[in-house]
Each structure stands twice: as structure tokens, then as C-alpha cells.
C-alpha positions in Angstrom: -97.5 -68.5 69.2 -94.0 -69.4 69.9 -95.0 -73.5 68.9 -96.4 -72.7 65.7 -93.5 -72.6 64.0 -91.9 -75.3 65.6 -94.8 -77.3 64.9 -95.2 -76.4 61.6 -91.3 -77.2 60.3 -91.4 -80.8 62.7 -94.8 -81.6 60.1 -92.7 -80.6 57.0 -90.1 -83.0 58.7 -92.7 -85.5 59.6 -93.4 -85.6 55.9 -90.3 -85.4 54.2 -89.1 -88.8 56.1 -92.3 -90.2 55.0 -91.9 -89.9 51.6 -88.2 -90.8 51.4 -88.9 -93.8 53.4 -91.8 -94.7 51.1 -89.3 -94.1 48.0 -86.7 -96.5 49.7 -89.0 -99.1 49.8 -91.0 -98.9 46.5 -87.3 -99.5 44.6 -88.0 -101.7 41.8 -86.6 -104.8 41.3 -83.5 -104.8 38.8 -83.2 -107.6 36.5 -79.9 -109.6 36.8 -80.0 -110.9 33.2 -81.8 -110.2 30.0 -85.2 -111.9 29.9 -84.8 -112.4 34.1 -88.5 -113.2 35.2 -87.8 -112.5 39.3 -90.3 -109.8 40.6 -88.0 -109.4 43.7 -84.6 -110.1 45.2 -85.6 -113.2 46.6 -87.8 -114.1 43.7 -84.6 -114.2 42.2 -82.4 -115.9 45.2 -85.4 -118.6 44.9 -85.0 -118.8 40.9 -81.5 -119.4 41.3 -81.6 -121.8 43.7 -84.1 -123.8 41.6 -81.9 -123.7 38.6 -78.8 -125.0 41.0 -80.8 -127.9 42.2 -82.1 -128.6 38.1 -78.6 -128.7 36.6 -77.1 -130.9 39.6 -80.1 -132.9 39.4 -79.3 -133.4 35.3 -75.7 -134.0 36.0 -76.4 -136.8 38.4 -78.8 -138.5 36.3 -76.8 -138.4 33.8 -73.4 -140.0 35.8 -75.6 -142.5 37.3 -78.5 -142.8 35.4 -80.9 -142.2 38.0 -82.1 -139.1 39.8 -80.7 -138.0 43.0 -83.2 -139.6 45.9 -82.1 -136.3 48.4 -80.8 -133.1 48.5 -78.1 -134.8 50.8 -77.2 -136.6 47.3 -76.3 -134.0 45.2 -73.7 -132.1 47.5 -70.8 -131.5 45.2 -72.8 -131.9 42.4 -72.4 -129.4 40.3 -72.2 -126.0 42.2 -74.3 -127.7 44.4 -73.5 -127.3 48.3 -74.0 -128.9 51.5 -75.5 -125.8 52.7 -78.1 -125.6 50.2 -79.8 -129.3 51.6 -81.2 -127.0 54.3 -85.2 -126.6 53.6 -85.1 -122.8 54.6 -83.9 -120.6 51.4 -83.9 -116.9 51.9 -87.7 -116.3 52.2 -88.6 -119.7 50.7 -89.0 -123.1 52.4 -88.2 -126.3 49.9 -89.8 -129.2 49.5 -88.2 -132.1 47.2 -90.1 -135.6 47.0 -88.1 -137.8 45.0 -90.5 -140.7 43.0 -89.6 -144.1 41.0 -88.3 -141.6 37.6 -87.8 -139.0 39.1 -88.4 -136.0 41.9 -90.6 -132.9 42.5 -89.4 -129.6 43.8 -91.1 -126.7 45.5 -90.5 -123.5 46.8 -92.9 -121.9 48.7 -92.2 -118.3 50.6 -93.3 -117.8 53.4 -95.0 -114.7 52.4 -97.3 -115.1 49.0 -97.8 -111.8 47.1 -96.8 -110.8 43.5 -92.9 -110.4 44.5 -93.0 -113.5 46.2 -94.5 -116.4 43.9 -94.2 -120.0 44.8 -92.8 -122.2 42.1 -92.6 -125.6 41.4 -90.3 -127.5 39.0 -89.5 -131.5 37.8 -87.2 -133.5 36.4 -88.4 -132.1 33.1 -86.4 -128.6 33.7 -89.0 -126.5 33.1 -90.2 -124.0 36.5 -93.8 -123.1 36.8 -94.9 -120.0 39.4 -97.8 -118.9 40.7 -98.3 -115.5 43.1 -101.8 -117.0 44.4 -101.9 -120.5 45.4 -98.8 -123.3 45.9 -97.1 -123.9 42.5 -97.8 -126.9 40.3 -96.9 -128.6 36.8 -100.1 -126.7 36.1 -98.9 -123.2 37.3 -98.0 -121.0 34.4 -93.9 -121.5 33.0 -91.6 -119.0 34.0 -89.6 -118.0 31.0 
């Protein structure tokens, strides 16, 4: 009889962790701007990355009329960096291809689910995500 109550108040415990626990991590994502289409923190560490690599891209080509063949080529581009050639990004890995006009990138995490969509962007500026399948020029735009 003793254990009864002990067992009893260790459930309500048991419980009470649960749920907090479950609270913690169901925390919705906060936007960082107005209109800011991340799902999650590194939806939006991926988004910002993307938009990094766009505007040094556009600044290149437009000092030396051509797109940037690497990563590598960019550094000090912009607010481009030297650490941001490496291919792992938070929980993204990037892929850029340059071609003859221009260059393709992709980020792809290494976890798909609807907080952590893959997108996909060109020298046209515009980002494109998909939560299902890797990104494309035919993915949906992100605003």
C-alpha cells in the first residue's frame, strides 16, 4: 500500500515531463521578416544562404560579366565567405554546377519533410522549393 502513492505521483511526473517536452519541441517557427517563407530555423539558415550566394553571384557577373565558375570564386564577394564554399550548410548539403551562361544551385537537407524543403535556384534569382522530391526550375517559387 505504501507504493501506491509513490507510484501514483512518479506517473503524474512521468506525464508532466512528457508534455513539457512535447511543448518544447512543437515551438513554431518565428518568421525573421515580413513575408519570410522558412518553415523552420534551418529552412531559414538555408534561404539565407541561397540569397548570399544570388546577390554575390549578380555582383560578379556584373564586375566581370560572367558568372562565377565556383564557389571558390566568389569569396569576398559580397558578404560572401570562404567558409560558406563548404558543401555542408546547417542541415543542407549544396550543390552548384556552373554552365556556358550561367550556374545552378541546390540545396538539399539531409532530412526531407515539410520544415525541411529542398530548393533550387539560377542565375535568374528566383528560388523554387519543394518538401517532397529534390528541387527544380519546375518546383513551386518561394515568395
Amino acid at each position: 500500500m505504501k507504493s501506491q502513492p509513490f507510484i501514483a505521483v512518479s506517473q503524474i511526473l512521468a506525464c508532466l515531463l512528457l508534455t513539457l517536452s512535447l511543448a518544447a519541441a512543437q515551438t513554431p517557427y518565428q518568421p525573421k521578416f515580413p513575408g519570410d517563407p522558412a518553415h523552420s530555423e534551418s529552412e531559414a539558415v538555408a534561404l539565407g544562404y541561397m540569397r548570399t550566394v544570388l546577390r554575390a553571384q549578380h555582383v560578379y557577373n556584373k564586375k566581370n560579366n560572367k558568372y562565377a565558375a565556383s564557389l571558390a570564386d566568389l569569396v569576398h564577394t559580397g558578404s560572401f565567405t570562404r567558409r560558406m564554399t563548404q558543401t555542408t550548410q546547417g542541415d543542407y548539403t549544396v550543390l552548384f554546377r556552373p554552365h556556358k551562361d550561367g550556374y545552378d544551385l541546390t540545396l538539399t537537407p539531409k532530412t526531407q519533410d515539410a520544415d525541411h524543403r529542398s530548393f533550387y535556384a539560377k542565375e535568374d534569382g528566383i528560388i523554387h522549393g519543394d518538401e517532397t522530391a529534390p528541387a527544380s526550375e519546375n518546383s513551386p517559387k518561394i515568395k
